[in-house]
N, C-alpha and C positions, 0 to 999 in steps of 0.2 A: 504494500500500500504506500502510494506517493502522492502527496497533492499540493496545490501551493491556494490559497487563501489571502481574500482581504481581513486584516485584523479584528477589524469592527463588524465584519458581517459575521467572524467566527465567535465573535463574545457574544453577541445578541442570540446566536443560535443556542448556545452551548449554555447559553444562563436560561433558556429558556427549557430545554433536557433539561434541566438540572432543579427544574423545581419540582419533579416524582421523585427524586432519591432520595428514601427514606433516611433519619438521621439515625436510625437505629435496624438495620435490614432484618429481614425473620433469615435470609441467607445473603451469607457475604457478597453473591454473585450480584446481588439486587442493587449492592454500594454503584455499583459497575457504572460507565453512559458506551453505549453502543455508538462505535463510528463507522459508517460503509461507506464508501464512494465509488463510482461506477464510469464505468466507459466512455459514458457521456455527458461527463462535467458535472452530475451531480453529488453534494455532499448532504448526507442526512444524518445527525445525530437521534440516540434517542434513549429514554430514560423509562423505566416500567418497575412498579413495586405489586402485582398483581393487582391492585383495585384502578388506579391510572397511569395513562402510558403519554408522554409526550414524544412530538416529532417536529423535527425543524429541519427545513431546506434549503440550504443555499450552494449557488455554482461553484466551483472551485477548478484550476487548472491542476486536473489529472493526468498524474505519468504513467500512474500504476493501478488500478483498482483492487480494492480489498477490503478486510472490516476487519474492525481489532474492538477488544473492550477494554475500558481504561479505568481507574478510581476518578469516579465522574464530579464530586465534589474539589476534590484536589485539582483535576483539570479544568474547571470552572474557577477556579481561585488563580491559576496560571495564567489561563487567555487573560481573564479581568485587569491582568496586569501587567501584560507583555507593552514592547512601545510601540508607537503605533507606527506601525512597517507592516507589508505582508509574511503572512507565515509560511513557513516551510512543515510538514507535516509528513511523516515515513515512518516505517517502520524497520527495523534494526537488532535483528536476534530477538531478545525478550522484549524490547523496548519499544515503546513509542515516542518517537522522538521530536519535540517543536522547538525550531528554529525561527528567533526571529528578530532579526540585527545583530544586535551582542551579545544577544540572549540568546541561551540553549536549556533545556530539559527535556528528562530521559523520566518516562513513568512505565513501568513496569504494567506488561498485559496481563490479564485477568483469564481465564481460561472461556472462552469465546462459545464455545461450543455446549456451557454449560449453562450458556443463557438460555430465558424462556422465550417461546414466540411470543411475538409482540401481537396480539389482537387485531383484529381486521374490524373496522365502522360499518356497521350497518348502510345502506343503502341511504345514499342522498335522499334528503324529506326536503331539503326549500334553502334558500340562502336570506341574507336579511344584510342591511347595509353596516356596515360593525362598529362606526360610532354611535347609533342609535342602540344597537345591540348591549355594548360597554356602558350605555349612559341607563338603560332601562338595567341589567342586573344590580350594576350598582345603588340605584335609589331601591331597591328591594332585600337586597341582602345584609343591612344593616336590623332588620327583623326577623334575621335566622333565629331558632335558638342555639344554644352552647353547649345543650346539655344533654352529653354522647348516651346519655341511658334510653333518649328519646329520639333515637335518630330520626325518625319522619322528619321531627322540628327544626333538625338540623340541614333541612335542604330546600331546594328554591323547585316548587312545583311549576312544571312547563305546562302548561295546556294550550295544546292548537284547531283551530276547527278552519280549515281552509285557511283562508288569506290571513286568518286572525292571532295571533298568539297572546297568550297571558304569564306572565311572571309575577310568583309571589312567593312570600316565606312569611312566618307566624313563628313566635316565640310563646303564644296563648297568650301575653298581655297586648299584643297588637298585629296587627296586619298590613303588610305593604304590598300592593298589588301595581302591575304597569300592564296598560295593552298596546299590544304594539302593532302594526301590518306588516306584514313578510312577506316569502314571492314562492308557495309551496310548488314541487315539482307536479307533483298531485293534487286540481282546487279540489277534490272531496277529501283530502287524506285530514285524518284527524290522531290525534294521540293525546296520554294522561300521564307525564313521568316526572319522578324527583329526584333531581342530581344533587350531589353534597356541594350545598353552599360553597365554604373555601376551593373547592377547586374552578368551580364556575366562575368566582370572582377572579382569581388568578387568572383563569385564559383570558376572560373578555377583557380585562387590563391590560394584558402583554399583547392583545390582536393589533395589528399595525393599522395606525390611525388610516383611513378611507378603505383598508381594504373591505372587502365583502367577508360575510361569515357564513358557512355552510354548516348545516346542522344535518345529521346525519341520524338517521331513526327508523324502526323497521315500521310503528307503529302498533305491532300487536306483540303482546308476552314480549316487550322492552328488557332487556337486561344490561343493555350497554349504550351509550350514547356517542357521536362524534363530533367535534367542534375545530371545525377547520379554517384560514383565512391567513392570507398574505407568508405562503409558504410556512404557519405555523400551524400545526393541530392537535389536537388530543383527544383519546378517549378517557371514559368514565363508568365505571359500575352506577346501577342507578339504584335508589333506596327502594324500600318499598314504597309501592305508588298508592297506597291507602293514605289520606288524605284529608282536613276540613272543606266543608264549601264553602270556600272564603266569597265568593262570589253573592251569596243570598246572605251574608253579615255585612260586607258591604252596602247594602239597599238598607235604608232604613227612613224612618220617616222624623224630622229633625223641628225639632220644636224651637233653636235658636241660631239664628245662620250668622257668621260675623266674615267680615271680609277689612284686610289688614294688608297695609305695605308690610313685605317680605321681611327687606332686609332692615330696616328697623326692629321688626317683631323680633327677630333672630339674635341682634345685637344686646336688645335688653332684656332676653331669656337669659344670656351668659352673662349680663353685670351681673341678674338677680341669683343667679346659680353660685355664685361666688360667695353667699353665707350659706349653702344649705351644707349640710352632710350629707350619708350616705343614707337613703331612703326620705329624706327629706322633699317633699313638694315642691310645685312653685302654684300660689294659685293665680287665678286669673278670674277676673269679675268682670265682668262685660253687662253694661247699662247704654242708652241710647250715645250713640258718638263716642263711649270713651271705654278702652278695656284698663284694668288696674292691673297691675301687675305685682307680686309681693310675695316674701319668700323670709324665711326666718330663724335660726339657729339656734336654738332655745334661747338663753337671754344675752347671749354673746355678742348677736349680729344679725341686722333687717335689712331688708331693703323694699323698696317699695318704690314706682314709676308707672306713668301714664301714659297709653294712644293712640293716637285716633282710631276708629275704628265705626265700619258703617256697619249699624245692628240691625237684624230683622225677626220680627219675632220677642219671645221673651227674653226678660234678664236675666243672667244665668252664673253663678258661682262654680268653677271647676277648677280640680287640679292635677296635675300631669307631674311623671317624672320628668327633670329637668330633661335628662339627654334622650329618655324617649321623643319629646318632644322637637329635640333639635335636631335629631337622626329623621324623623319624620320632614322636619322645615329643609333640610341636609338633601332632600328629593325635589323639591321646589324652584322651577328656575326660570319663572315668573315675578312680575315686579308685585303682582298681589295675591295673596291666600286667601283660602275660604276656610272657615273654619264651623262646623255643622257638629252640635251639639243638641243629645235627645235628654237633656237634667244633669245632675252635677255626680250621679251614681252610674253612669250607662256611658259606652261608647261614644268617642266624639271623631269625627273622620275631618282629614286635613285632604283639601284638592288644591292645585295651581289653578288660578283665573286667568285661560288667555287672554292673553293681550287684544285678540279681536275676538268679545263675547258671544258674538252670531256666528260665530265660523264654527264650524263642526271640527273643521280637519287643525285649527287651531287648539284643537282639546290635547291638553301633554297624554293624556291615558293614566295620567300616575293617580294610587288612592293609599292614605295611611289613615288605617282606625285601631287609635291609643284605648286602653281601659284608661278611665281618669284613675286618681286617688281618693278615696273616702275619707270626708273632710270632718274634721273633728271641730268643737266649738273651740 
């Protein structure tokens, strides 16, 4: 195996392998990152711990085509810091050897042969634009839950019905849901699956800005998913796909609607947050034109701020945890919020107000519904 590489196309690859390598392998072989390059100027790394397997592609000038397996963390620590020159990449008895300027290392191959196959992706289901894709996982995954006893909670359910797809995850104190349009290869193809949060986050962050995303799905008895886009991809085991309807807790009928500039709202939730502790509220009192804002530490430290704010409907006392609330506003990327409140004891659902009210296709699709706090005298 011989190749010669740009610097920078081999770190971006090679840190992107490198986020399946487990820090602790069930087998050492797993430490490994798989490098193959092929006759035809292609180089692919690639990195597998039996649940996800990552793959990255980029051209390289090949002398020699081959694959070796390398201590993939180690080699990710290498490139990160090689100078930036192209590399020279071969392999040399036991060695694989990178070259690059006046720098050389020699990392010892791993027994190749003893790696696992790398998974095949199901069958192209649709592609989606991937800064839309990046921006919709993230305002939803901030309402995973964390707590591995509960896996379901801990993953971002997909739901697709033709053109349409849905993202959401629930922690049971709240719900963040996003609808988005996609381009299905199939308009009847439909699916129900849930991928583990952290890893969904991690790809659509590292997909390269403008390119396309391919979502890769068989649709029926799921057990694997594919997430492909700008020569980067990966698969994923998928959770069980039992599930909330987040869909019909959503709908609800709102006895006090408040609409608020953003990024004020946002700003005096973190002064106010700065006496609470941990488990501490912040409330919010909302009366015609003005919400109050107030937050308090036992007798240590208050705070208290007012504004504006157009009310409809009743007055209404409520309180939220601080960063639920901010992780919710954290989705928001409109100049105004809506804020839809059924009492001061019952779910309250945060939406962005496009910017053009009558437009349909102006709707962001984003929904976050916080449980309040139960408010004591």
């Amino acid at each position: 195996m011989e190749f010669r590489v740009d610097r920078q196309r081999l770190a971006e690859a090679v840190a992107w392998a490198a986020r399946t390598l487990p820090s602790r392998p069930a087998l050492p072989v797993l430490a490994g990152m798989l490098i193959e390059v092929t006759g035809d100027g292609e180089l692919t790394l690639a990195g597998f711990d039996y649940e996800v397997s990552a793959h990255s592609r980029v051209e390289a000038d090949v002398a020699e085509p081959g694959r070796a397996l390398v201590p993939g963390r180690l080699l990710a620590e290498i490139v990160r810091n090689l100078p930036a020159q192209p590399v020279e990449v071969f392999t040399k008895a036991s060695e694989v050897v990178l070259r690059c300027g006046p720098a050389e290392f020699g990392l010892l191959t791993m027994p190749v042969e003893d790696y696992p196959t790398l998974p095949e992706p199901p069958a192209r289901a649709g592609t989606v634009p991937g800064d839309i894709f990046a921006a919709a996982v993230a305002q939803v995954v901030p309402a995973a839950g964390r707590d591995d006893t509960l896996p379901m909670l801990t993953g971002v359910r997909i739901d697709i019905e033709g053109d349409t797809m849905w993202l959401a995850c629930t922690d049971r104190y709240r719900i963040a849901a996003r609808e988005l349009t996609w381009s299905p290869s199939d308009p009847a193809f439909t699916a129900g699956v849930v991928v583990p949060a952290r890893t969904l986050a991690d790809t659509a962050k590292a997909i390269r800005p403008g390119a396309e995303v391919a979502i890769d799905l068989a649709g029926t008895a799921d057990t694997l998913i594919g997430v492909s886009g700008g020569g980067r991809s990966m698969t994923s085991r998928l959770l069980d796909d039992q599930y909330i309807n987040y869909k019909s807790r959503l709908a609800g009928t709102w006895a006090s609607i408040a609409e608020i500039d953003t990024a004020p709202f946002v700003e005096a939730l973190k002064r106010a947050a700065l006496v609470t502790e941990r488990g501490t509220p912040i409330r919010l009192s909302f009366t015609a034109g003005e919400v109050r804002i107030s937050a308090a530490s036992g007798d240590s430290a208050r705070a208290n701020e007012s504004l504006a704010v157009d009310l409809t409907g009743d007055d209404v006392e409520v309180a939220f945890s601080p960063q639920y609330l901010l992780d919710g506003l954290a989705g928001i990327d409109t100049p105004r919020t809506r804020l839809e409140c059924a009492g001061p004891t019952k779910a309250s659902l945060l939406t962005a107000i496009p910017e053009e009210e009558d437009s349909e296709a102006a709707d962001t699709g984003y929904r976050y519904l916080v449980m309040p706090v139960r408010l004591t005298s």
